[in-house]
C-alpha positions as CSV (number, residue, x, y, z in Angstrom):
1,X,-53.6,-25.5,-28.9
2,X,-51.9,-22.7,-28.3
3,X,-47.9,-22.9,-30.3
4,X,-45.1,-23.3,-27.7
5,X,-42.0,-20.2,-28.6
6,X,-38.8,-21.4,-27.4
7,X,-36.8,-18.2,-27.4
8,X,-33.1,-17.3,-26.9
9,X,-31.7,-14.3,-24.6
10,X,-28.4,-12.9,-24.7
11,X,-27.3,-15.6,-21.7
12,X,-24.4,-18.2,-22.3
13,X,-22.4,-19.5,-18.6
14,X,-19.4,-21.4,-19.2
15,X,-19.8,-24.4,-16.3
16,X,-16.8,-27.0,-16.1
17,X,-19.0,-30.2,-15.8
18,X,-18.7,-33.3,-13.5
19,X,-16.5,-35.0,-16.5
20,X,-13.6,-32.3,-16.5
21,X,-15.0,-30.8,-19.8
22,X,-16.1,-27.1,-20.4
23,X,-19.3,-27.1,-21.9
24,X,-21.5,-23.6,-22.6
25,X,-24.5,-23.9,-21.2
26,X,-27.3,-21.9,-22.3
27,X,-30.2,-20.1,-20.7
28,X,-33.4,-19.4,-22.5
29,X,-36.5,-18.9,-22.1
30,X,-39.4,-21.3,-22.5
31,X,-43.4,-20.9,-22.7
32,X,-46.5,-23.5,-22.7
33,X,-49.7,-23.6,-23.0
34,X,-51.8,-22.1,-20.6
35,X,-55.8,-21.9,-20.1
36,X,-56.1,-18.1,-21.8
37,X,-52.1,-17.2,-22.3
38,X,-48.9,-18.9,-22.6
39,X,-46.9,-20.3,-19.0
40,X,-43.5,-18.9,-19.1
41,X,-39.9,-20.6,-18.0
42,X,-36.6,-20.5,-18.3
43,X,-34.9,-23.7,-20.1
44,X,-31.4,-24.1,-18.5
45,X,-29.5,-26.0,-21.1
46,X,-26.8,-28.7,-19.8
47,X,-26.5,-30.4,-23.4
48,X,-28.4,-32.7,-25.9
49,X,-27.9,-35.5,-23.9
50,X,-28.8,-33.9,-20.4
51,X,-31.4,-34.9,-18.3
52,X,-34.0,-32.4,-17.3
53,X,-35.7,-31.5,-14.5
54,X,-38.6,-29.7,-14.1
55,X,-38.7,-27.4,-11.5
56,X,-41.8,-26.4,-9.7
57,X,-42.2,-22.9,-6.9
58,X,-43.6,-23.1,-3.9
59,X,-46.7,-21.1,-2.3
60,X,-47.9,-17.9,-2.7
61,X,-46.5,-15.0,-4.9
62,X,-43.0,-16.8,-5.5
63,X,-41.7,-16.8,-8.9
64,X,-39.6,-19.2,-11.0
65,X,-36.6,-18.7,-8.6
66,X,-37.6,-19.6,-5.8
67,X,-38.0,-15.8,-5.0
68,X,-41.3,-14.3,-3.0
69,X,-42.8,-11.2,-4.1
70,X,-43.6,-10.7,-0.3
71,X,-39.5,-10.1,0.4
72,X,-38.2,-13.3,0.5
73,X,-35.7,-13.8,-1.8
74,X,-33.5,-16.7,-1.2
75,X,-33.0,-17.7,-5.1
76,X,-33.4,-21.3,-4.3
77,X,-34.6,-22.9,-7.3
78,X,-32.3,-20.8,-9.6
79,X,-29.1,-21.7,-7.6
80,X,-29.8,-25.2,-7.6
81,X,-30.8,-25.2,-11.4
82,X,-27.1,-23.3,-12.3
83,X,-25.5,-25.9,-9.6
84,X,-27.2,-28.8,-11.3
85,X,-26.0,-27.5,-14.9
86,X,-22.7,-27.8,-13.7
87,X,-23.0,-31.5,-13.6
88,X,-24.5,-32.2,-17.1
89,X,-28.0,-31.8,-15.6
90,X,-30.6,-29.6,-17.5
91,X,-33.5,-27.7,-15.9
92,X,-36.9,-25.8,-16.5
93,X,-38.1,-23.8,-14.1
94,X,-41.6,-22.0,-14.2
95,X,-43.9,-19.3,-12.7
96,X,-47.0,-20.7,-11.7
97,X,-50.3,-18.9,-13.8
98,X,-51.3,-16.0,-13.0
99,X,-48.1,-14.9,-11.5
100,X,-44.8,-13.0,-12.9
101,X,-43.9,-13.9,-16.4
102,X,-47.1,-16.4,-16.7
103,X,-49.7,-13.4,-15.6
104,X,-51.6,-13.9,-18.3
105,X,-52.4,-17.5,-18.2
106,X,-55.2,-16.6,-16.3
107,X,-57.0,-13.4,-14.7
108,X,-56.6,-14.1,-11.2
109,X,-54.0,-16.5,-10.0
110,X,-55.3,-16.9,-6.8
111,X,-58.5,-18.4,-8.4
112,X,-56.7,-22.1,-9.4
113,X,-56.5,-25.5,-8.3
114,X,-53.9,-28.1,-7.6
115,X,-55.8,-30.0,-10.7
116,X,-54.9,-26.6,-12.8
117,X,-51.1,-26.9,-11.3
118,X,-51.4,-30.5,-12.7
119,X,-52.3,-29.3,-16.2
120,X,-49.7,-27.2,-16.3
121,X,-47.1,-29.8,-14.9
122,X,-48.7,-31.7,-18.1
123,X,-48.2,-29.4,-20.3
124,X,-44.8,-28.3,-19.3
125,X,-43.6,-31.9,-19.7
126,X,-45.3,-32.0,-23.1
127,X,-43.4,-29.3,-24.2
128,X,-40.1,-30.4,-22.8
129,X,-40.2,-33.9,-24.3
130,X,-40.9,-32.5,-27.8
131,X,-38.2,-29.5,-27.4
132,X,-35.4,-31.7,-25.9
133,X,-36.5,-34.9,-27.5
134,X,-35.9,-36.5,-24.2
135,X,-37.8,-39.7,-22.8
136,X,-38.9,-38.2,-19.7
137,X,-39.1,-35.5,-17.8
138,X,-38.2,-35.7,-14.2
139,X,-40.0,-33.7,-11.3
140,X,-39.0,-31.5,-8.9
141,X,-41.1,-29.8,-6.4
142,X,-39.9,-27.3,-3.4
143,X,-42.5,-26.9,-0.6
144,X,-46.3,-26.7,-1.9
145,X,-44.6,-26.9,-5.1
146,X,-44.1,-31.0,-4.0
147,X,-47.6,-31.4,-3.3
148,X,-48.6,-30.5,-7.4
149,X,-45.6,-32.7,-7.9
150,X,-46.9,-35.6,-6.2
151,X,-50.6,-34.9,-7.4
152,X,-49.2,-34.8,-10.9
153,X,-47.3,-38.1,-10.1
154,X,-50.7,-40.3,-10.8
155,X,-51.6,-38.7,-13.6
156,X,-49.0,-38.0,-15.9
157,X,-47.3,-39.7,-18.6
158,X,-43.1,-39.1,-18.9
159,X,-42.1,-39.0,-15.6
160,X,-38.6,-40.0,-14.8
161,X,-39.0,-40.0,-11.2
162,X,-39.7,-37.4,-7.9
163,X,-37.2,-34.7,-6.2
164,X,-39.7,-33.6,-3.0
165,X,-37.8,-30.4,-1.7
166,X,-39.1,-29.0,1.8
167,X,-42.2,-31.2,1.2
168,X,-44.9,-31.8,3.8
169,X,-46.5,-34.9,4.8
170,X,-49.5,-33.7,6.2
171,X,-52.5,-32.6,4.5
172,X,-52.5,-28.7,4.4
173,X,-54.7,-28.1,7.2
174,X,-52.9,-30.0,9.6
175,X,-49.4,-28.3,8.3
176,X,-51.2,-24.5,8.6
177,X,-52.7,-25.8,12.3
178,X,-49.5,-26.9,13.5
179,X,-47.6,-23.9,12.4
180,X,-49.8,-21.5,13.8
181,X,-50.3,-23.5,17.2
182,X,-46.4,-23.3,17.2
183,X,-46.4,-19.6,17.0
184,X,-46.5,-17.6,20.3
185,X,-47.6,-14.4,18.9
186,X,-50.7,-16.8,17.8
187,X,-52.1,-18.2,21.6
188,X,-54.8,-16.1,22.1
189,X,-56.4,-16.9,18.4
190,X,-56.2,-20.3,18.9
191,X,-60.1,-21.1,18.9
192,X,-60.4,-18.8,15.7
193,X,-57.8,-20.7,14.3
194,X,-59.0,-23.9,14.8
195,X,-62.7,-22.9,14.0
196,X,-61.4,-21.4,10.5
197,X,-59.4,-24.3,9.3
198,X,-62.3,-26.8,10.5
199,X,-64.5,-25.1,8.5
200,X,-62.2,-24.4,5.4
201,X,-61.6,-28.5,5.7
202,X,-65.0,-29.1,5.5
203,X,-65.4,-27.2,2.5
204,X,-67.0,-24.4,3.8
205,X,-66.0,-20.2,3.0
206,X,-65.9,-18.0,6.4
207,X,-66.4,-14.4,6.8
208,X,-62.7,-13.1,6.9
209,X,-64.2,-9.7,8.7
210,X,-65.1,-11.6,11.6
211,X,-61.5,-12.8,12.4
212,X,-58.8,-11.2,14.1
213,X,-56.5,-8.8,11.9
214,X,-53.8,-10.8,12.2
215,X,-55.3,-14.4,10.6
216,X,-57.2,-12.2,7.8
217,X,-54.3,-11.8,5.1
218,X,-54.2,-15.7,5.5
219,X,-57.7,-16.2,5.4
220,X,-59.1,-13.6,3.4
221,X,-61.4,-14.4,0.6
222,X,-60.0,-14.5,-2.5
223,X,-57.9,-18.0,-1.8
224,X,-60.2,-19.4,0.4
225,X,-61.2,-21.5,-2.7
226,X,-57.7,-22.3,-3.1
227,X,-57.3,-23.4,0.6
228,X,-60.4,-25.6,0.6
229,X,-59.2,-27.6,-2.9
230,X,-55.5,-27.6,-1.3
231,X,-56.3,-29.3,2.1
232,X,-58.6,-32.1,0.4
233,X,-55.0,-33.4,-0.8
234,X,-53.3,-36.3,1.4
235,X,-49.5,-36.1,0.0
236,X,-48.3,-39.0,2.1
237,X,-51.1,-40.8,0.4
238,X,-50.4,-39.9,-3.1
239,X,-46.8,-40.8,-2.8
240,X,-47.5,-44.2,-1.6
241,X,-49.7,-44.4,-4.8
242,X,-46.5,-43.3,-6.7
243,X,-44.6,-45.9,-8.5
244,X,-40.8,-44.7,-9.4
245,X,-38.0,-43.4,-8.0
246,X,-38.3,-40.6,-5.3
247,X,-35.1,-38.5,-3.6
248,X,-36.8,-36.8,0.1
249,X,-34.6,-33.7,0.4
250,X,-35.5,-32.2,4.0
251,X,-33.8,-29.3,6.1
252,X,-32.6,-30.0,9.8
253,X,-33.5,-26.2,10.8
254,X,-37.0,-26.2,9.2
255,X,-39.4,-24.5,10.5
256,X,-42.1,-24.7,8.2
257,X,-42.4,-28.5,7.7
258,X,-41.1,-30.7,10.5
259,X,-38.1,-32.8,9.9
260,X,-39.5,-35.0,13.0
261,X,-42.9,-35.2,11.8
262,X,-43.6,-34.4,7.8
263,X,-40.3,-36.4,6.9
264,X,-41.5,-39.8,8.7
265,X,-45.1,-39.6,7.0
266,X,-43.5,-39.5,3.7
267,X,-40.3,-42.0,4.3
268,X,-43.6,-44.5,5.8
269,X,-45.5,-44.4,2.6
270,X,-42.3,-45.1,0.5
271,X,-40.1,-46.8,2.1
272,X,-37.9,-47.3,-1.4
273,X,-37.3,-43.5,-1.5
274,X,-33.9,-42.1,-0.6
275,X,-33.6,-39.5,2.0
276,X,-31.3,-36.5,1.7
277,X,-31.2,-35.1,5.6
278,X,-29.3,-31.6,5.3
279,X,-29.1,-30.8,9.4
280,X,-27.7,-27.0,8.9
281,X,-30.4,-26.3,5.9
282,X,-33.6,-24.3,6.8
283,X,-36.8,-24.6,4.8
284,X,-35.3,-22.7,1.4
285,X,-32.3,-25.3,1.8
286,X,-30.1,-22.4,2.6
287,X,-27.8,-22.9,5.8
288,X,-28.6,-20.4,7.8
289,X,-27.0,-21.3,11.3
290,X,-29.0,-18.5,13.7
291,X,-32.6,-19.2,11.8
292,X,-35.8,-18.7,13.5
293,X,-39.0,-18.1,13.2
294,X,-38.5,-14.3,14.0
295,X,-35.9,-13.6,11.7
296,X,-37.5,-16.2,9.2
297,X,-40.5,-13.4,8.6
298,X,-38.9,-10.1,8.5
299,X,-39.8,-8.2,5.3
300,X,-37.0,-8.4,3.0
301,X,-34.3,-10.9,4.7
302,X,-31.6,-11.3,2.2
303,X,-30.5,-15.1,2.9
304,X,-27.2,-14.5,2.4
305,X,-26.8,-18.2,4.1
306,X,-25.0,-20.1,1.3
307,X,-27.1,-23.3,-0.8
308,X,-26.5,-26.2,1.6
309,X,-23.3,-27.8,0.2
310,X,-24.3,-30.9,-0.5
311,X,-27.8,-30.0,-2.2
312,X,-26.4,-30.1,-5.2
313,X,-24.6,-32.9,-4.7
314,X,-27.3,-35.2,-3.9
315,X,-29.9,-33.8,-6.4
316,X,-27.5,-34.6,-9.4
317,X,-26.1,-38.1,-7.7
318,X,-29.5,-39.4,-8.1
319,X,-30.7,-37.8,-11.0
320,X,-27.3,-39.1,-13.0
321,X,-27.4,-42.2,-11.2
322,X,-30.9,-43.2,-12.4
């Protein structure tokens, strides 16, 4: 087993917390055990007595922040971690392996698994219960990053509970069908579409040359693998199977995961959870008023919509309150 390094940087934020006292609270940087190098984080450190929260990305190239190496950079995951220290709440926040500061975890981090993602969640929590010598370890997934959440749900040991941003409800081939049947740009691929993710659902590889240039980034061969494990998962299902407490955080203005469709699938199979509706908060949980799908996919939009308000808020109300 590789030896977990929990090493400090030259990073102390005073935060006034929800009690009236000033407290420093210290950032530092965290690492794990991963399959042939170490997983790195950042620890974002509330106090001895803090809860923490464990903080997974969502899909693709984006990084501990919540950041996309394809342009996007709307900070998500590191806002809400500095908001959430604010209130006495501590947080750890990773890069998936194979990706940014955990690149050498493994070669290729395309070639992985939700089951890997799970190992990691594992190990991370490991790592946090014996650093922090808390009890648990609660879970918090934005988009995809929910779906390893829930997965890990069933398997894991140390779990305080569930915080499902931006989650879906659907199985991943339904979500990717639906978003690209949305699309108008996307009409006259529709039988390609629908022929690709058939196929990918059934387990099987296609030829990504044979497709039209616009659906081969998505479908090209090195994460058909990936795409084929992903859409086996049901996440409705496996958060029925999930036993604890579970906050549903989900943007009005999403475009990515439906508010009117993914929301109900997961508020059905718990009915227990508690549902945090944001109406002005797209699918990074930033309010951005004018959003669509358009202006959602230009290269390099800043996001300079604020962190819904109440994000924050309701995170920490249910993470103190449990």
């Amino acid at each position: 087993m590789m030896p977990v390094f929990l090493r400090s940087f030259a990073f102390v934020a005073a935060v006034v917390l929800g009690t009236g006292l000033s407290q420093a609270a210290t950032e530092r940087s965290l690492e794990a055990p991963g399959p042939q190098g170490p997983l790195s984080g950042t620890f974002l450190d509330a106090g001895k007595t803090a809860p923490v929260l464990l903080l997974i990305p969502g899909s693709g190239p984006t990084d501990r922040n919540g950041d996309s190496a394809s342009g996007l950079k709307p900070g998500t995951l590191r806002l809400l971690a500095e908001g959430l220290a604010a209130r006495g709440i501590s947080t750890v926040r990773v890069d998936k392996r194979g990706m940014f500061g955990s690149a050498r975890a493994v070669e290729n981090g395309n070639h992985v698994t939700i089951q890997d993602y799970v190992t990691d969640v594992q190990n991370w929590i490991s790592v946090i219960r014996k650093e922090m010598g808390t009890r648990c370890v609660w879970l918090g997934g934005h988009s995809e990053g929910a779906l390893v959440v829930l997965a890990a749900s069933g398997q894991s040991q140390g779990i305080c509970g569930l915080i499902l941003l931006s989650a879906q409800g659907r199985p991943m081939g339904e979500l990717i069908r639906a978003q690209l049947h949305a699309n108008p740009h996307a009409q006259t691929v529709l039988p390609q579409i629908d022929s690709t993710i058939n196929a990918l659902e059934a387990g099987h590889r296609v030829d990504p040359s044979q497709l039209h240039p616009g659906l081969q980034p998505l479908f090209n061969a090195d994460v058909q693998g990936y795409l084929i494990d992903v859409m086996r998962y049901d996440p409705a299902a496996l958060l029925k199977a999930y036993h604890g407490p579970v906050l549903l955080v989900q943007g009005g203005k999403d475009h990515q995961v439906s508010p009117t469709e993914d929301l109900p699938l997961l508020q059905a199979a718990d009915p227990q959870a508690t549902t945090a509706y944001l109406p002005s908060a797209s699918h990074f949980l930033r309010d951005v008023p004018a959003i669509d799908r358009k202006t959602m996919t230009r290269p390099g939009l800043p996001f300079l919509g604020p962190l819904d308000p109440d994000l924050v808020p309701h995170v920490a109300e249910f993470v103190l309150g449990h």
